[in-house]
C-alpha positions as CSV (number, residue, x, y, z in Angstrom):
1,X,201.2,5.4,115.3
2,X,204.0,6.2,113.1
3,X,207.7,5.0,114.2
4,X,208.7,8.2,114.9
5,X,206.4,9.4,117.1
6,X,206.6,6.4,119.1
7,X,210.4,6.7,119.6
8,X,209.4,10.2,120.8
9,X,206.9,8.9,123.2
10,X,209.1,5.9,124.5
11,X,212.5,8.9,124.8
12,X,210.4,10.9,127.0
13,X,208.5,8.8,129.4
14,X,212.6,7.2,129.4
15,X,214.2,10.6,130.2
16,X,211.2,10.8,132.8
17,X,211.7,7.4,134.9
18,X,215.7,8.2,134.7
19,X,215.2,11.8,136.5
20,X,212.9,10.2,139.0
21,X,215.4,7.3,139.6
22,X,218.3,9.4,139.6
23,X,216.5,11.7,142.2
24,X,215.5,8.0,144.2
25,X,219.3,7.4,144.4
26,X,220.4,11.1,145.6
27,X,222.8,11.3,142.2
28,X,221.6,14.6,142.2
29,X,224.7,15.1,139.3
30,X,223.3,12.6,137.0
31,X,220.0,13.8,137.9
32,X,221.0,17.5,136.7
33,X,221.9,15.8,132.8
34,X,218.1,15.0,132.2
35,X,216.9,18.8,132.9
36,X,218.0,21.7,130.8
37,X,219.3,24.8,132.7
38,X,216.1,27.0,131.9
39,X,213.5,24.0,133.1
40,X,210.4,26.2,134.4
41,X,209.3,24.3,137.8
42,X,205.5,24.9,138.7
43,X,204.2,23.6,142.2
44,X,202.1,24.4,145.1
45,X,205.0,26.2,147.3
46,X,206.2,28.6,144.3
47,X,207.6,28.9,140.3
48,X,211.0,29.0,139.2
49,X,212.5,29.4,136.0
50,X,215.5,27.9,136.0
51,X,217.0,24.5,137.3
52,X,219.6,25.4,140.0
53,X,216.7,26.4,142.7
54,X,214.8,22.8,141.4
55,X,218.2,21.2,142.3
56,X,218.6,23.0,145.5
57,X,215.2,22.4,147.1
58,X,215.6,18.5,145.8
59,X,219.2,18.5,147.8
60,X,217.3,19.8,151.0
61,X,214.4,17.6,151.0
62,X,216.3,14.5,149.6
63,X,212.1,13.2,148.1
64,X,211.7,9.9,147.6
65,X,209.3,8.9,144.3
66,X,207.0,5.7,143.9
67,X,205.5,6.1,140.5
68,X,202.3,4.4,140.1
69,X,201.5,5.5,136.8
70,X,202.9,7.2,133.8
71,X,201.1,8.5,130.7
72,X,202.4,10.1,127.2
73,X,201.6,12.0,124.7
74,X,204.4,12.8,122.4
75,X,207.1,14.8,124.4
76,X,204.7,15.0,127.2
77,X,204.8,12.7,130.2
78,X,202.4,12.8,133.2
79,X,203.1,10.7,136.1
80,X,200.8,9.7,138.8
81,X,202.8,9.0,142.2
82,X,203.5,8.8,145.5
83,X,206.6,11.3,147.2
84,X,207.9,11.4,151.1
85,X,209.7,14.2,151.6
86,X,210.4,15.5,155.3
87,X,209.0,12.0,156.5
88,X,205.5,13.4,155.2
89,X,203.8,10.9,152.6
90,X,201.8,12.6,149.7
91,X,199.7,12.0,146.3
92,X,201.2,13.7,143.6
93,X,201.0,14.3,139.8
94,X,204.1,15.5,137.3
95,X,203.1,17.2,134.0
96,X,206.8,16.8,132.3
97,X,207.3,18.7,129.1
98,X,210.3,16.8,127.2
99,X,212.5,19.0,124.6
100,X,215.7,17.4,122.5
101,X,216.4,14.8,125.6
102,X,215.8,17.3,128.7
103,X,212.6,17.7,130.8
104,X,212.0,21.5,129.9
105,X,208.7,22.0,132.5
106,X,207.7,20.4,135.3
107,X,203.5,21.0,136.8
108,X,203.5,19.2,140.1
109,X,200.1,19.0,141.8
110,X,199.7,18.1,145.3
111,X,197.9,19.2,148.4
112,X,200.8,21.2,150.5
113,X,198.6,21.2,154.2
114,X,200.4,18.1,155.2
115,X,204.1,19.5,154.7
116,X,203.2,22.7,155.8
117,X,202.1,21.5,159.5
118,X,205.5,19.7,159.5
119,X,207.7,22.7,158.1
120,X,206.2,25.5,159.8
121,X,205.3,28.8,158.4
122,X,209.0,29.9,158.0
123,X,209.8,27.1,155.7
């Protein structure tokens, strides 16, 4: 592995665990520098295409991240962890796309049954 790419690897995975700790703390402001404004966000509940509604949804769950695992492949990061948000626990995975220091996609996979019996259908 050439020098290069490993300083890739080792920026993204770092702009990666900063988001998540950033989001752990509720600094949702320093949070915001480690996303660029046009970050697509993919999940179970919906798509967006930009990073204000990311932000928003983060401020009114307030989820708490407990990373078990991270893995990367140049500017890509996945990351294999555990989130409570709305006092519901679940298994998660992040597929982070990393462009010129700023998460620039996020795939979230989880099952979305448990946080829907707590939120209701008008959630």
């Amino acid at each position: 592995m050439t020098k290069q790419v490993q300083a890739s690897e080792n920026n993204a995975k770092q702009v990666v665990l900063e988001l998540g700790n950033a989001i752990n703390a509720e600094d949702f402001q320093l949070a915001r520098k480690y996303v660029s404004d046009d970050m697509k966000h993919i999940y179970p509940l919906g798509t967006h295409d930009n990073a204000e509604v990311y932000f928003q949804q983060l401020e009114q769950i307030r989820p708490k991240f407990d990373i078990h695992k991270t893995f990367v492949d140049g500017n890509e990061v996945c990351v294999l962890y555990d989130t409570t948000a709305s006092g519901v626990k679940l298994s998660a995975s992040g597929w982070f796309k990393v462009k010129n220091g700023k998460v620039r996609s996020l795939t979230v996979v989880f099952d979305p049954r448990p946080l829907l019996a707590v939120w209701g259908p008008n959630k």
